[in-house]
LOKE-68797 format. One record per atom (N, C-alpha, C): z, x, y; residue number from 1; chain. Coordinates in nm, 2 decimals, decimal comma. Each point is the difference from the previous one (the first is absolute). Example, Ala and Ser with C-alpha at 12.3 -4.5 7.8 and 13.67 -1.06 7.14 Angstrom:
BEGIN
SITE | zz | xx | yy | seq | mol
SITE | 0,78 | 1,32 | -0,57 | 1 | A .
SITE | 0,00 | -0,09 | 0,12 | 1 | A .
SITE | 0,00 | 0,09 | 0,12 | 1 | A .
SITE | -0,07 | -0,04 | 0,11 | 2 | A .
SITE | 0,00 | 0,09 | 0,11 | 2 | A .
SITE | 0,08 | -0,08 | 0,11 | 2 | A .
end
This chain:
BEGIN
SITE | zz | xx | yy | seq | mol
SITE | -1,25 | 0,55 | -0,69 | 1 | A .
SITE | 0,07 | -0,10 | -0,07 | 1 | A .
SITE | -0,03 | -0,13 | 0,05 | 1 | A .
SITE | -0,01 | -0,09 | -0,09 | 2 | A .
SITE | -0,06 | -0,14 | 0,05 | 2 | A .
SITE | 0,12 | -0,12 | 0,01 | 2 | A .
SITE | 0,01 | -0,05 | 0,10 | 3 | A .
SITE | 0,10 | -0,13 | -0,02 | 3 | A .
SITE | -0,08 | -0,13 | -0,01 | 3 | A .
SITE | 0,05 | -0,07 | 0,06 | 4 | A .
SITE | 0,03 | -0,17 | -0,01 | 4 | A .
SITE | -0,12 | -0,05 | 0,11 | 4 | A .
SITE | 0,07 | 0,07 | 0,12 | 5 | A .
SITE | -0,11 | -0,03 | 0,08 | 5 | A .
SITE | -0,13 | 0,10 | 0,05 | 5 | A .
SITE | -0,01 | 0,12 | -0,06 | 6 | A .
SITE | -0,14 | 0,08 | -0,04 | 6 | A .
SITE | -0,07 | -0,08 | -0,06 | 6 | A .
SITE | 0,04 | -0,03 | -0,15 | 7 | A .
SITE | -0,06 | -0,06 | -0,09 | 7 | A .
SITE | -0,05 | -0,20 | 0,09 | 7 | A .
SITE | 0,07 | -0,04 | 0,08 | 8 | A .
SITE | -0,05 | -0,14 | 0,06 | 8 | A .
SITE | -0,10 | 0,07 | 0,10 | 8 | A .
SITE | 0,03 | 0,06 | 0,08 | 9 | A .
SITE | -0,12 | 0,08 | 0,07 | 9 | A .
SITE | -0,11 | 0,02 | -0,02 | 9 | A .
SITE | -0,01 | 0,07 | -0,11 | 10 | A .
SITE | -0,09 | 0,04 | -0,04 | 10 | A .
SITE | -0,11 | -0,12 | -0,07 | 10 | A .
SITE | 0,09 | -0,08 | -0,06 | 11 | A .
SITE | -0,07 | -0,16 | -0,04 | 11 | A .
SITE | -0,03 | -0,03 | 0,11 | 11 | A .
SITE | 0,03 | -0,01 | 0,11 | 12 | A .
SITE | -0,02 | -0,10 | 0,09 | 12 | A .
SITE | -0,14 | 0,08 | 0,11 | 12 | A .
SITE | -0,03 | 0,09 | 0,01 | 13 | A .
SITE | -0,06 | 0,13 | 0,03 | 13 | A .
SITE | -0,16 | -0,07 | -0,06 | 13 | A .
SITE | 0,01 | 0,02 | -0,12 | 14 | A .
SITE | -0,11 | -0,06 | -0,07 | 14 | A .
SITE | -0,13 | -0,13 | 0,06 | 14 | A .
SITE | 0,13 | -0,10 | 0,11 | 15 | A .
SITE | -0,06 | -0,09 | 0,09 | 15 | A .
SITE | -0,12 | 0,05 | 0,07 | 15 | A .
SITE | -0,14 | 0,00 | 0,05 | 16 | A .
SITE | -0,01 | 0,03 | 0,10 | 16 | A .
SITE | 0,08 | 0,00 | 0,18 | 16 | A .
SITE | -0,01 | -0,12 | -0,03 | 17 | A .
SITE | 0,05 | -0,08 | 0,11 | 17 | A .
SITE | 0,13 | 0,08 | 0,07 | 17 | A .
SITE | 0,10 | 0,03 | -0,10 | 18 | A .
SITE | 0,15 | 0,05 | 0,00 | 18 | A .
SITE | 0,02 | 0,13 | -0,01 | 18 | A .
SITE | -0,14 | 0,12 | -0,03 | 19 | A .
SITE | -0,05 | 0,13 | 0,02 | 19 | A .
SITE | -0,06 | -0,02 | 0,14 | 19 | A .
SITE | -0,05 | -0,06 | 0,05 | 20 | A .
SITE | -0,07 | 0,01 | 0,13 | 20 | A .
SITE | 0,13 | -0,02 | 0,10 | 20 | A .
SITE | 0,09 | -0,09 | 0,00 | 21 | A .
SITE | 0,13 | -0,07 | 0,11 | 21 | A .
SITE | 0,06 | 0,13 | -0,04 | 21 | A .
SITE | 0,06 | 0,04 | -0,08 | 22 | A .
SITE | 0,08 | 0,14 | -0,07 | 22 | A .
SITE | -0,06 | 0,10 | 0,09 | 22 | A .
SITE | -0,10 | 0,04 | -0,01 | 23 | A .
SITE | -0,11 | 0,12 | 0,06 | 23 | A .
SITE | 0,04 | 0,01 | 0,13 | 23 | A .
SITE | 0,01 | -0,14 | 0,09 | 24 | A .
SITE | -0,04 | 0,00 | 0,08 | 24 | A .
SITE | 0,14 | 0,02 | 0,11 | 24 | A .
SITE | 0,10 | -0,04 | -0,09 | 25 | A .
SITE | 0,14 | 0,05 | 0,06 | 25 | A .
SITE | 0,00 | 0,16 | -0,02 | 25 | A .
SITE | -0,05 | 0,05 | -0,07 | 26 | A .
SITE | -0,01 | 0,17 | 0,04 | 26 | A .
SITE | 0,07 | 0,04 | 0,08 | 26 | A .
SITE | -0,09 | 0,05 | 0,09 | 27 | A .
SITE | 0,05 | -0,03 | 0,10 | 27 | A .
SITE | 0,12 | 0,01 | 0,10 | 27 | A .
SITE | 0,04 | -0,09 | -0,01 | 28 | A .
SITE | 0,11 | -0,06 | 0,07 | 28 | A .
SITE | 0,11 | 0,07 | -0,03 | 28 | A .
SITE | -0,01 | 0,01 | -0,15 | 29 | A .
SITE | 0,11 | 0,05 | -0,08 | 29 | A .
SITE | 0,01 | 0,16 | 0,00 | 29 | A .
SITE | -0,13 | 0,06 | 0,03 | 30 | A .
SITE | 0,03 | 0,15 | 0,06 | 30 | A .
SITE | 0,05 | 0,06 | 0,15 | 30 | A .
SITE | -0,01 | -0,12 | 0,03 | 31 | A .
SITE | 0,03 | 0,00 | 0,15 | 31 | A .
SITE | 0,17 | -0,02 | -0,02 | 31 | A .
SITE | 0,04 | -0,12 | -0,06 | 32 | A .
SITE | 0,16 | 0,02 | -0,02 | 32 | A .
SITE | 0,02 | 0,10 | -0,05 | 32 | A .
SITE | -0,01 | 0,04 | -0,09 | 33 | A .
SITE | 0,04 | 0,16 | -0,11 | 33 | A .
SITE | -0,03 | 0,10 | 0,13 | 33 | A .
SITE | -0,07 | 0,04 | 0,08 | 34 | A .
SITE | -0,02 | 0,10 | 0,09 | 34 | A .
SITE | 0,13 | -0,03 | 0,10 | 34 | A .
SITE | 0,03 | -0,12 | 0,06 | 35 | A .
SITE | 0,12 | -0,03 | 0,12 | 35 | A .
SITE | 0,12 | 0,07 | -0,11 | 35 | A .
SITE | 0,02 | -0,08 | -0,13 | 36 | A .
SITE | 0,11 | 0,03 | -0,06 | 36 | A .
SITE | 0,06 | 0,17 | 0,01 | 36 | A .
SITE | -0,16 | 0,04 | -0,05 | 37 | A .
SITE | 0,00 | 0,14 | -0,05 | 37 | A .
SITE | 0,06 | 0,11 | 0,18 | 37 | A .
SITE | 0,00 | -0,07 | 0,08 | 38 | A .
SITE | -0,05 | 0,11 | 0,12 | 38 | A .
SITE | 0,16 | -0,05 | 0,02 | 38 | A .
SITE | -0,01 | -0,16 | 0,01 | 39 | A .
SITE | 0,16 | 0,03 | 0,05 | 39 | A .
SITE | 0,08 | 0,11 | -0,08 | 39 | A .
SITE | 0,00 | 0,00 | -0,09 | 40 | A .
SITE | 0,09 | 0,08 | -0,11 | 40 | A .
SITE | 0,01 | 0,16 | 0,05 | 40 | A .
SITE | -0,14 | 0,02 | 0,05 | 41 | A .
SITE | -0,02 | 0,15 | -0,02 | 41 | A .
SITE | 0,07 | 0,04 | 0,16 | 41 | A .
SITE | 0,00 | -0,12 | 0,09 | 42 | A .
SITE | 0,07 | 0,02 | 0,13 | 42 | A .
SITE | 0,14 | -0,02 | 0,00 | 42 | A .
SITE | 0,02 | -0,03 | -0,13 | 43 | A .
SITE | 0,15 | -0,04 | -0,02 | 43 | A .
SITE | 0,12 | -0,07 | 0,14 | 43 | A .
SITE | -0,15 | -0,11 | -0,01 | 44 | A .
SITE | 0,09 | -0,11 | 0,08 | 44 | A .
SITE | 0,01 | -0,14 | -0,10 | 44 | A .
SITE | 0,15 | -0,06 | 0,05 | 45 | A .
SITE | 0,01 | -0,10 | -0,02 | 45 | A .
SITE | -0,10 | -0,12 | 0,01 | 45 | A .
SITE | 0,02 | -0,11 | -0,09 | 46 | A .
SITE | -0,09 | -0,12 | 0,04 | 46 | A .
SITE | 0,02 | -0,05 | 0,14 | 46 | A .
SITE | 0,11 | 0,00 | 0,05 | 47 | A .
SITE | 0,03 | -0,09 | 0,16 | 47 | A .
SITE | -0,06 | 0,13 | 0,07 | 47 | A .
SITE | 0,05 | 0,12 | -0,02 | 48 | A .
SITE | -0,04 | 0,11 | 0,10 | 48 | A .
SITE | -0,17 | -0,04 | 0,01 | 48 | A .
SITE | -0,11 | 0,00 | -0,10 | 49 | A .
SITE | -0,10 | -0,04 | 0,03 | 49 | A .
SITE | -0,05 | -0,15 | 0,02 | 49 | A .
SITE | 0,07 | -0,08 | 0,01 | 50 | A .
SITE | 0,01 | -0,13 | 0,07 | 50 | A .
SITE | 0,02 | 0,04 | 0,13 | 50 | A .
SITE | 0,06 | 0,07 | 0,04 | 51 | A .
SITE | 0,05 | 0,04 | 0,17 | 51 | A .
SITE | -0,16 | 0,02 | 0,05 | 51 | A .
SITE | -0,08 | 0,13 | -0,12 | 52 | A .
SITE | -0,10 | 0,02 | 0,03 | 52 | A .
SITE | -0,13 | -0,06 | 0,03 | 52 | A .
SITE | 0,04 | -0,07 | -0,06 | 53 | A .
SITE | -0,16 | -0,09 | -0,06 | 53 | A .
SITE | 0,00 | -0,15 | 0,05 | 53 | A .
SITE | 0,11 | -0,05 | 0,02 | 54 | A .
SITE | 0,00 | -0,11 | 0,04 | 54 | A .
SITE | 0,03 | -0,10 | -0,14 | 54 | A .
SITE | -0,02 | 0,07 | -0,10 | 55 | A .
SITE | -0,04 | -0,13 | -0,14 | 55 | A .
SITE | 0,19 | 0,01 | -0,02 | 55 | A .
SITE | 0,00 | -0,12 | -0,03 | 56 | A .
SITE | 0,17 | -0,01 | -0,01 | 56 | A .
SITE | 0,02 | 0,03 | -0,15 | 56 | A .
SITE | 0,14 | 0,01 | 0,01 | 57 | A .
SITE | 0,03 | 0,06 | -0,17 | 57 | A .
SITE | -0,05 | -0,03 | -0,06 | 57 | A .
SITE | 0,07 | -0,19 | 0,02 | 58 | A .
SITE | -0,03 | -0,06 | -0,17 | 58 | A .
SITE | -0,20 | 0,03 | -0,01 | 58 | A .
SITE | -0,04 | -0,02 | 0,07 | 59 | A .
SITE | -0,15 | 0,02 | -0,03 | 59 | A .
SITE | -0,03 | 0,16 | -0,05 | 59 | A .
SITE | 0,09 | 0,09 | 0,04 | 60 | A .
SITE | -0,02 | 0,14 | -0,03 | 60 | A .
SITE | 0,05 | -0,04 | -0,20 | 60 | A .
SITE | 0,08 | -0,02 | 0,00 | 61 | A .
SITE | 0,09 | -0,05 | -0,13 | 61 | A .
SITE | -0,13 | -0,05 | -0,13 | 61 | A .
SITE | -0,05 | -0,08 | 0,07 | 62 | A .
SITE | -0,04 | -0,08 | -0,10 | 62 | A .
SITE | -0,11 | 0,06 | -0,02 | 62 | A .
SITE | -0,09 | 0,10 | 0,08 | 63 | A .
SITE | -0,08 | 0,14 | -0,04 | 63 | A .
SITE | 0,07 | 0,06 | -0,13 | 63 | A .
SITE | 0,09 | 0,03 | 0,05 | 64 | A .
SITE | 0,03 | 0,08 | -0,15 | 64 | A .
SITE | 0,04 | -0,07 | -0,15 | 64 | A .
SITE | 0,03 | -0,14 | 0,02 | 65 | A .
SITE | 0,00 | -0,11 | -0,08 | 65 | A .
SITE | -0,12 | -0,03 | -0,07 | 65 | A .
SITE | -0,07 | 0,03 | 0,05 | 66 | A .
SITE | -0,16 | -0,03 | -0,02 | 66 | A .
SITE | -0,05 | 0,10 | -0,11 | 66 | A .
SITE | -0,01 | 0,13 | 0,08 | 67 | A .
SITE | 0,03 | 0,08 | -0,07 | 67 | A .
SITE | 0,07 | 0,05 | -0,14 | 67 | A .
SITE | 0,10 | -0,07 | -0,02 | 68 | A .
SITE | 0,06 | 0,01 | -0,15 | 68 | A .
SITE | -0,05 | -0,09 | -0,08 | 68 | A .
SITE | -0,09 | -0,07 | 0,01 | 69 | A .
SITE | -0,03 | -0,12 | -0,10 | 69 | A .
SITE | -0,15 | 0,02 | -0,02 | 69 | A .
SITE | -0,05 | 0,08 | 0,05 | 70 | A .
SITE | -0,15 | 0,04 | 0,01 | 70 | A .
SITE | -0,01 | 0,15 | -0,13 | 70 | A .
SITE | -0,12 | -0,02 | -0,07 | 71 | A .
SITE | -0,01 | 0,10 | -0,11 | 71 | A .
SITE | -0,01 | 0,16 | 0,06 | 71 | A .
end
């Protein structure tokens, strides 16, 4: 099913330029999706793995923020 912003995406995709910067965040973004995914499966809290990691909430937070706005 296609929305609003698939359908700008996918226009905007078409760029080289904006396919290459897009590409190249890859990446990054499976690297968030894996922290999100593991915390879950460890079923610890965000602060609990702040204790861990050092990365403070709000920065754990806005991982998963990121995450929801991404296709």
């Amino acid at each position: 099913m296609s929305n609003k912003f698939d359908d700008f995406l996918a226009e905007q995709l078409q760029d080289p330029k904006v396919k290459k910067e897009y590409d190249a965040l890859e990446a990054k973004y499976v690297l968030i999706e894996s922290i999100i995914r593991a915390r879950k499966e460890k079923n610890l809290t965000q602060k609990e793995l702040s204790s861990l990691t050092g990365i403070t909430q709000a920065d754990l937070s806005k991982l998963k923020t990121v995450m929801r706005i991404l296709p």
